[in-house]
N, C-alpha and C positions, 0 to 999 in steps of 0.2 A: 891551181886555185879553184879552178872548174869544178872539179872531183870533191875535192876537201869543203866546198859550199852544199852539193848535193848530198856528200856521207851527212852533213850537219843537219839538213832538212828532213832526212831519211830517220834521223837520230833524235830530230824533236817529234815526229810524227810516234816512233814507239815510244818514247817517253811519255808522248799526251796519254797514251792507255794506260798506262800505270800511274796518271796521276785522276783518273777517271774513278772517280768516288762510286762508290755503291749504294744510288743516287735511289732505289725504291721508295716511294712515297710510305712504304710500310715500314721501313727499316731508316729511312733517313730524317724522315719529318713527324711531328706530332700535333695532335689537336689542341690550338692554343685559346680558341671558343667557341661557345656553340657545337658542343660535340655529338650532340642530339641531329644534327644538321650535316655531319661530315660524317664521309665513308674511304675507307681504304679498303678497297676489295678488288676481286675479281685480274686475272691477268698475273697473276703471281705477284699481288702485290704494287704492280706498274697503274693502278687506276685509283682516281682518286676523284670524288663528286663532292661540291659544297653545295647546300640548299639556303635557300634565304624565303625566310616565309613571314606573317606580320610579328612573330616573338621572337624570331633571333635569325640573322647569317652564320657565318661559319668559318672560320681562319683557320691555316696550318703555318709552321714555320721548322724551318731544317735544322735538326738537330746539334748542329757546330755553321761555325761562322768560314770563311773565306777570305782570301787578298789573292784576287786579280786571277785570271780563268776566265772560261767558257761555260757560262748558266744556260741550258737549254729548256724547254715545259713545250707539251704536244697540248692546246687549249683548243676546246668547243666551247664557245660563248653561249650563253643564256639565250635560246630562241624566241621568238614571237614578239611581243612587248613589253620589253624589257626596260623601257622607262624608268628612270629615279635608279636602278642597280648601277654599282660599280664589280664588277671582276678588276683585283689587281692584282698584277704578280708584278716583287721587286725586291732587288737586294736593300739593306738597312742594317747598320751598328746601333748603336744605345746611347742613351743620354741626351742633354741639351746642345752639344755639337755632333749633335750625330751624321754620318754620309748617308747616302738613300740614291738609289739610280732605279724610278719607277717606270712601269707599264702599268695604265690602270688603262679598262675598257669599261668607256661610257655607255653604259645602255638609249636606245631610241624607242619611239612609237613604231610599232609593225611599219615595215615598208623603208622606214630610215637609215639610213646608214647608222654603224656605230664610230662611237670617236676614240682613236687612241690617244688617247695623253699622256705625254711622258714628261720627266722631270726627273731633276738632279738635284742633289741638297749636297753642299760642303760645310763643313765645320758648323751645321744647324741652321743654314742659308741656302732659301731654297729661289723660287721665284725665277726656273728657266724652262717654264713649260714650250714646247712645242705639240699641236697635234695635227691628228690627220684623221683622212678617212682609209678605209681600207677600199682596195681593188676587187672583192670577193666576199662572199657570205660567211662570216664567221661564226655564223649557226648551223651550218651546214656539214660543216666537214671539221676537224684536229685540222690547226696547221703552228706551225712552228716556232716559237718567238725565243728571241735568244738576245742574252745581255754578256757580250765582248768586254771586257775589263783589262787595260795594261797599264803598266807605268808611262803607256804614252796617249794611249786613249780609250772613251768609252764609245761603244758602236753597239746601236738595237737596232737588232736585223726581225725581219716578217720574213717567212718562209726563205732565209739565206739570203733576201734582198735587204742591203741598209737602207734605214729609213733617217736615223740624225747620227752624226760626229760629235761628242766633245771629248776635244785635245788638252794637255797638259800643258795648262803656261804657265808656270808657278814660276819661272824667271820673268815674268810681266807681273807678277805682282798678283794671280788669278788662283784659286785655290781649287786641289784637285784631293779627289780623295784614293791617297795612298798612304793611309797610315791606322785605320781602322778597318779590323775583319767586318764582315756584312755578314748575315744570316738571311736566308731567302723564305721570302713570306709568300703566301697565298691566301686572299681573300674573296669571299660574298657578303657584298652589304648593302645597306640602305641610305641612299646617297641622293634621296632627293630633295633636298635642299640645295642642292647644286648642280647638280649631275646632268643633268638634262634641260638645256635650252636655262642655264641659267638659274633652276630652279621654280620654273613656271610649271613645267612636266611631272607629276606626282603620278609615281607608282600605281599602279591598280593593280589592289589584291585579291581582285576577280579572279587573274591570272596563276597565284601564287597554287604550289610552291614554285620558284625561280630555281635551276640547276645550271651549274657550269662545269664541266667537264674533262681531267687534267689525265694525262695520259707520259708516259716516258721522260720523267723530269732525271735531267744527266747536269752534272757539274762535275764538267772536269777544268778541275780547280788549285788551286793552292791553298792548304788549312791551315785556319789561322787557329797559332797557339801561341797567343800573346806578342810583344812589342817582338820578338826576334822576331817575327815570321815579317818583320817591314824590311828588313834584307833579306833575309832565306827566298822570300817570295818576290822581290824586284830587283835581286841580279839579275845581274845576265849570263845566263848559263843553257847548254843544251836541254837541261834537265825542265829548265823553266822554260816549257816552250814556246809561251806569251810574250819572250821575253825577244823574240826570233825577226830579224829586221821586215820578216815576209808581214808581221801583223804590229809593224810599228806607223803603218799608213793603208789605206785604202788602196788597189792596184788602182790602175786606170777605167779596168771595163767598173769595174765597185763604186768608183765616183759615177760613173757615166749613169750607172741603175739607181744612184743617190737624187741626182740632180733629176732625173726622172719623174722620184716619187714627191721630191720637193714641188715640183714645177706644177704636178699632177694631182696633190690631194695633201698637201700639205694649210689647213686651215687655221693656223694660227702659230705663230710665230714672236716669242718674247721680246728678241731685238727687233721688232718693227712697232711692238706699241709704244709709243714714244708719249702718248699722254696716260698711260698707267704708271711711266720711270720721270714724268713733269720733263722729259728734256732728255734726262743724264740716262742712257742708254748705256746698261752694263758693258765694263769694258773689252769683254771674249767677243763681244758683235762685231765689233771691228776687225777681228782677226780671221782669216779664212778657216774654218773649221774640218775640213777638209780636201 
């Protein structure tokens, strides 16, 4: 049984390369606005800068859509005062129920931390923000952000550490999105009206122009080509290798760096505002998410 687990692991590991799309920002993604503001150059391809300046930011989004994989992007955030910007990268289908499972990066005043905020949308219901601060400059240096997808959960990892869990309990009556392909988007925008402290913090376009910086975006992924690809893509099968009981849960030392980041820099949390839900606190909060 030993042997016959290990051949299986050995077996989803070369299957994940061959299911590893050919993920060039030049060749996978295209300019959905502000094309005056967006560049694919440089690195064969692999580098990719949005600019946001007072007439227009700048969006890409990948060429075909996905169900369930491994979304990777190498980001440098917007430096210095980046107040009122948003940097997002996050998968999304279409329509009035549409799924969405976001990273956006809040820009700060010089000196502040930046805020990750994430969120999930099922069936066009959204409203499960969690964020945080980061551990490190993310003006500084590319580092890593990656969006986990399976039929059994969603996990965004910072540089290979997770930072939130959400799990599949659609036998509770909780909706999980496995049934619409997602297209991965990237943006630079103008997001102060909100973005920063509320909306109090308005942009200064002293600074402008604003750049952020996208480097080695990989999806290896499952391609969605319509309603079949919701079984093709969530058997269980070697082939599927998302599908492998190593990444149907978090190991132990993975919670232990979870519970970490929570403990440490986690500054807002959906299921704890209980006067934004009057009371009635969504019903995933009660259930360990990890």
């Amino acid at each position: 049984m030993a042997v016959l687990q290990a051949f299986l692991i050995v077996l989803c590991i070369i299957v994940s390369h061959q299911n590893l799309v050919d993920a060039k920002f030049s060749k996978s993604m295209y300019i959905t606005w502000g094309a005056q503001h967006a560049t694919m150059q440089g690195n064969g391809g692999e580098d990719l800068n949005l600019v946001l300046d007072p007439f227009s930011g700048s969006a890409v989004q990948s060429k075909r859509g996905f169900l369930f994989g491994s979304i990777e992007m190498l980001i440098k955030l917007v430096p210095g005062n980046s107040a009122g910007t948003v940097t997002a990268y996050y998968l999304s289908s279409t329509g009035t129920k549409h799924d969405e499972i976001d990273f956006e990066f809040l820009g700060n005043i010089s000196g502040q931390p930046y805020i990750v905020h994430t969120n999930i949308y099922t069936q066009g219901n959204g409203s499960k923000e969690q964020q945080f601060y980061l551990w490190f400059d993310p003006t500084a240096d590319f580092h890593n952000y990656t969006i986990h997808w399976n039929p059994t959960e969603i996990v965004w990892y910072v540089d290979s550490l997770p930072i939130r869990v959400f799990r599949n309990y659609e036998n509770q009556g909780i909706a999980y999105p496995n049934k619409q392909g997602m297209r991965v988007y990237s943006s630079l925008w103008n997001a102060d009206n909100w973005a920063t402290r509320g909306g109090l913090v308005k942009i200064d376009w002293t600074s402008a122009p604003f750049t952020a910086r996208f480097q080695n975006f990989r999806a290896r992924a499952c391609k969605w080509n319509g309603d079949i690809s919701i079984s093709q893509c969530g058997t269980t099968s070697p082939a599927n290798w998302w599908t492998s009981p190593i990444y149907s849960q978090l190991s132990s030392a993975k919670r232990g760096q979870l519970q970490w980041v929570r403990d440490n820099f986690m500054i807002y949390d959906y299921c704890k505002d209980t006067k934004r839900f009057n009371g009635q606190i969504p019903p995933e909060c009660f259930i360990q998410q990890f």
